[in-house]
C-alpha positions as a printed Julia matrix, in Angstrom:
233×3 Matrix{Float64}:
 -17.45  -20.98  10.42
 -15.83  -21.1    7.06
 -12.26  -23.17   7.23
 -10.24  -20.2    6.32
 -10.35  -19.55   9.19
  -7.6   -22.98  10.02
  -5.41  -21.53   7.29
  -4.81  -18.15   8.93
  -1.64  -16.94  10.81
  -0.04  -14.54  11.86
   3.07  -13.63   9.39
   7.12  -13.91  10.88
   8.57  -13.33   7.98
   7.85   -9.74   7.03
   9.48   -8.26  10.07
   8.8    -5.01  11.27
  11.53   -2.64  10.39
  12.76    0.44  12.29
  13.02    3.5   10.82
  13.84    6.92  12.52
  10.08    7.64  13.0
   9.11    4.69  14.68
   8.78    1.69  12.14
   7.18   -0.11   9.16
   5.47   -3.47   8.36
   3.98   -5.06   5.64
   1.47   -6.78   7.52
   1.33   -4.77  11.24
   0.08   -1.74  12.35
   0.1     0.05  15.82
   2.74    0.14  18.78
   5.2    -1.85  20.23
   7.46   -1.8   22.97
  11.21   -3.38  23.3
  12.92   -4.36  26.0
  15.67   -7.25  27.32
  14.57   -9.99  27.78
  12.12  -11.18  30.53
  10.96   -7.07  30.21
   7.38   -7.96  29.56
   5.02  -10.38  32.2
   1.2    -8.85  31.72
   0.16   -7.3   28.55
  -3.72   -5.61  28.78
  -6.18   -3.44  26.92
  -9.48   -2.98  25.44
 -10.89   -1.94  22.34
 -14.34   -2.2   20.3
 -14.37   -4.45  17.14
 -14.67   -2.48  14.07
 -16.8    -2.87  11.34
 -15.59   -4.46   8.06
 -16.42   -2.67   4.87
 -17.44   -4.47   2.22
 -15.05   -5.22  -1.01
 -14.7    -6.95  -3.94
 -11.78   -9.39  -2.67
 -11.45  -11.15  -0.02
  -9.92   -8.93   3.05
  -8.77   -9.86   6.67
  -8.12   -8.5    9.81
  -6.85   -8.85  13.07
  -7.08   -6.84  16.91
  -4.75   -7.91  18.92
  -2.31   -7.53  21.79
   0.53   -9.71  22.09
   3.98  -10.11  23.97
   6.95  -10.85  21.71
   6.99  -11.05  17.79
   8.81   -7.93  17.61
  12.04   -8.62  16.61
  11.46  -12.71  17.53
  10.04  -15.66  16.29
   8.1   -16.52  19.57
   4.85  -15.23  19.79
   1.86  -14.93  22.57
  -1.26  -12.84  21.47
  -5.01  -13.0   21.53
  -7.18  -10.79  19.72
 -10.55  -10.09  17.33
 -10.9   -10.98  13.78
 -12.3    -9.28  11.28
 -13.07  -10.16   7.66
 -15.19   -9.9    4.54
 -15.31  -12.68   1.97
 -17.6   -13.84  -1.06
 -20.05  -10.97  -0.2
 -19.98  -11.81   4.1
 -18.74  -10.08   6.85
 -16.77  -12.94   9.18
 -16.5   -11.71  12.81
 -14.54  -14.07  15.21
 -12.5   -14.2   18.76
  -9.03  -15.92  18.93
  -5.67  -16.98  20.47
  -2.0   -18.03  19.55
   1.35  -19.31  20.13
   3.51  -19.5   17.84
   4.78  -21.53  15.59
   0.92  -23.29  16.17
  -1.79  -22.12  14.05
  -4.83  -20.02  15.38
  -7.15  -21.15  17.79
 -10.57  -20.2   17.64
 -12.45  -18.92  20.73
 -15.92  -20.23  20.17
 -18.35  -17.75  21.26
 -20.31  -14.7   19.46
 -18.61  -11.18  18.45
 -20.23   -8.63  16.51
 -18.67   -5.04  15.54
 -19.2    -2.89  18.35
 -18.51   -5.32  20.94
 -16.46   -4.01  23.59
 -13.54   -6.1   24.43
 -11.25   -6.31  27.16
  -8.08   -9.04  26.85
  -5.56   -9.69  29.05
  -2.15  -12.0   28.62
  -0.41  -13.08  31.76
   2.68  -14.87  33.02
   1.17  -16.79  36.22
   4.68  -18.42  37.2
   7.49  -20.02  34.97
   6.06  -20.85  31.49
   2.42  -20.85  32.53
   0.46  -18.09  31.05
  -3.21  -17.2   31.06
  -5.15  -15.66  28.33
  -8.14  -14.0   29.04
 -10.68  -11.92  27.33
 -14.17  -10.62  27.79
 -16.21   -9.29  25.91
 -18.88   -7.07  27.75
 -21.52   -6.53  25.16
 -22.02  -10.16  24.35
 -21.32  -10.8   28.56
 -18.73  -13.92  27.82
 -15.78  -14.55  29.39
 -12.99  -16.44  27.88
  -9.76  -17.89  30.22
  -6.63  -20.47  29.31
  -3.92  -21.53  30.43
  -0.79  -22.58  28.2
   2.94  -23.01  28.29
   4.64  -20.53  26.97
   8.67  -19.77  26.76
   9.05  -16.87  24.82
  11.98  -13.88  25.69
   9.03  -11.71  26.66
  11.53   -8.83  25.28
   8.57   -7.03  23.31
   4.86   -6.33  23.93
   2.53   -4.74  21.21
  -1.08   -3.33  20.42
  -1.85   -4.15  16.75
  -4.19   -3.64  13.54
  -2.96   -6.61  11.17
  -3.57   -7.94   7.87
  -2.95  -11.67   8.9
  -1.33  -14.2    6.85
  -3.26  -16.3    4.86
  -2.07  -19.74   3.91
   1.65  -18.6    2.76
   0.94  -15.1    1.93
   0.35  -11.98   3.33
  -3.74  -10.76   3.11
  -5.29   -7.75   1.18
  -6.05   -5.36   4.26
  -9.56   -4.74   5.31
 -11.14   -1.86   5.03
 -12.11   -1.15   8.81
 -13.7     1.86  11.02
 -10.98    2.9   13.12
  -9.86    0.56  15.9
  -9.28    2.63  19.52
  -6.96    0.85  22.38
  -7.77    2.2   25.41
  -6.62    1.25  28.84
  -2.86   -0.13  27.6
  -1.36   -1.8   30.16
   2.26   -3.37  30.29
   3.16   -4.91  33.61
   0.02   -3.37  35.58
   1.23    0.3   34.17
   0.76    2.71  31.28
   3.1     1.77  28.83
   3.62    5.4   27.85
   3.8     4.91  24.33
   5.45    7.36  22.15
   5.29    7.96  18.44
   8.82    6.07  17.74
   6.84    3.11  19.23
   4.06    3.5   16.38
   4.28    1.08  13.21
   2.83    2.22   9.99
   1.7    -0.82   7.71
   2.62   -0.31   4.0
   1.42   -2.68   1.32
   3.38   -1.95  -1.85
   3.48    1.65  -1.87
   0.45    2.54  -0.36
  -0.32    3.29   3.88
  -3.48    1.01   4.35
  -3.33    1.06   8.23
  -1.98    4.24  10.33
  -1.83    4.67  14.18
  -2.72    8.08  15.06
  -0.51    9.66  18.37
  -0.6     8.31  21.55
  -3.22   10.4   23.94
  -1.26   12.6   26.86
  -0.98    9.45  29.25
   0.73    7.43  26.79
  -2.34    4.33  26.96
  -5.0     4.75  23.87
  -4.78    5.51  20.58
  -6.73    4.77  17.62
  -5.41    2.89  14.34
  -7.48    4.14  10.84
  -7.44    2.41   7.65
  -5.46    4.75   5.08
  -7.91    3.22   2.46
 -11.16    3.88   3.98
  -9.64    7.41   4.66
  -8.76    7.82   1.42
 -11.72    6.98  -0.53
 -13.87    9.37   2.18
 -11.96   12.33   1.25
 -12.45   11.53  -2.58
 -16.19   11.66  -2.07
 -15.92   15.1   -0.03
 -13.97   17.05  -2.91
């Protein structure tokens, strides 16, 4: 796999930042939860990698759930990747703690690959990240310290940081979480949970509302959207 890959993280200095209706980020896209701290133990969901369109930059993405990050500088999240660069699609599994870089979970994904990740406080600052993904049949487990305030959890469609900026956004099929689970519950998510991402002025990644339970939704790149509904007129 190409070494961009070692160069990508995930961004902690453009913040999230609250507005009335929920929030904004140049980089995130999707819910998250606050809390106190110590809130958040077990973070779950599942979702099917997207496709990546093609485009005449390089673009990145990220899938991920996570538990902190919102508001901190600690970080625990696992996730997909998903990018297109000099003419490829780059399709990849991964975890992280910040401040470390990316690790890469070596094992196949493809777009359409249903995943299913967990993240886990076992006891103390042991943690467990798991994920499977049930189209390819792999399972992926490990354990790692972790001491994070746990006082945020979050679902998320990113455009990563690359090296020391923030990435062009991918153009992606919409992403669905289904099954959200925080603490072995729906998290009952609710639309001033939901964080649109804006790069300059444009929406390139919006979460739809949460379904009637409060544990799905689906996040749809404003761009693709955009350039459909061009082509329809």
């Amino acid at each position: 796999m190409s070494n961009f890959h070692s160069v990508c993280k995930r961004d902690t200095s453009g913040r999230p930042q609250l507005n009335s209706l929920g929030w904004i980020s140049a980089n995130w896209s999707g819910y998250a939860v606050s809390g106190r701290s110590k809130s958040f133990r077990r973070i779950s969901a599942t979702w099917h990698v997207p496709f990546v369109r093609p485009s005449s930059k390089p673009t990145y993405s990220s899938a991920w759930i996570g538990i902190d990050g919102f508001g901190n500088t600690s970080l625990i999240q696992t996730g997909t990747g998903q990018d297109y660069i000099n003419g490829k699609a780059h399709y990849y599994a991964w975890w992280e703690i910040l401040p470390q870089a990316m690790t890469l979970i070596p094992l196949p994904v493809h777009p359409g690959d249903q995943i299913h990740a967990v993240i886990t406080k076992i006891k103390s600052s042991t943690w467990l990240i798991y994920m499977k993904n049930a189209t390819q049949k792999w399972t992926f487990r490990t354990i790692k310290r972790y001491n994070g305030p746990q006082s945020s959890a979050e679902w998320i469609v990113e455009a990563p940081q690359v090296g020391s900026f923030i990435s062009r956004m991918a153009r992606l099929t919409p992403v669905t979480f289904t099954c959200c689970r925080l603490n072995g519950s729906s998290p009952h998510l609710t639309t001033h949970e939901r964080g649109i991402m804006l790069q300059g002025e444009s929406a390139t990644s919006v979460p739809g509302n949460p379904n009637p339970a409060g544990d799905a939704f689906t996040v749809t790149s404003a761009r693709a959207s955009a350039k459909k509904a061009r082509k329809q007129r």
